[in-house]
N, C-alpha and C positions, 0 to 999 in steps of 0.2 A: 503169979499172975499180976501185971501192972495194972492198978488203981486210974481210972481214969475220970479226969476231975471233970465232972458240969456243973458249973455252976451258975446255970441259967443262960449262958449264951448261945446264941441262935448260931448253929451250924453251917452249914456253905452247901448248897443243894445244886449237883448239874443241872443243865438247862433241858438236855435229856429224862434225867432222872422226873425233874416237875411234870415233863410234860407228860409221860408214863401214867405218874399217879392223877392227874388230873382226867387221863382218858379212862383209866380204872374207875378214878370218884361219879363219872360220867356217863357210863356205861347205861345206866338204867333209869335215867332221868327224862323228863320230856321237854322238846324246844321250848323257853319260856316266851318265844318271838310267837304271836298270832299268825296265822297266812294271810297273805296279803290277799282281800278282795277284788275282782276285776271292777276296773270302773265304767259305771252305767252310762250308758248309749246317750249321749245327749243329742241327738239329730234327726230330722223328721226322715221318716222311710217313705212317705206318698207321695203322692203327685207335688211338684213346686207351683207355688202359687203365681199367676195370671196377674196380670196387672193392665187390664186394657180400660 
């Protein structure tokens, strides 16, 4: 059996293979993004004001 030497250098990872383990590492995490809030009504609903 050949000896196969590491000696600390970082290996060469498909672009596929990351994105695999990333959706594995992923799986059971929760959004860290908040949901966005609707934003609040700023407008009168009544009658418009008279101006006589």
């Amino acid at each position: 059996m050949a000896q196969i030497n590491n000696n600390g250098a970082a290996r060469s990872v498909s672009t596929q293979d990351f994105n695999e383990r990333v959706k594995r590492a992923l799986v059971d995490k929760h959004d860290p993004q908040p949901k966005a809030k609707a934003a609040p009504r700023r407008f009168r609903t009544g009658a418009p004001n008279t101006a006589d």
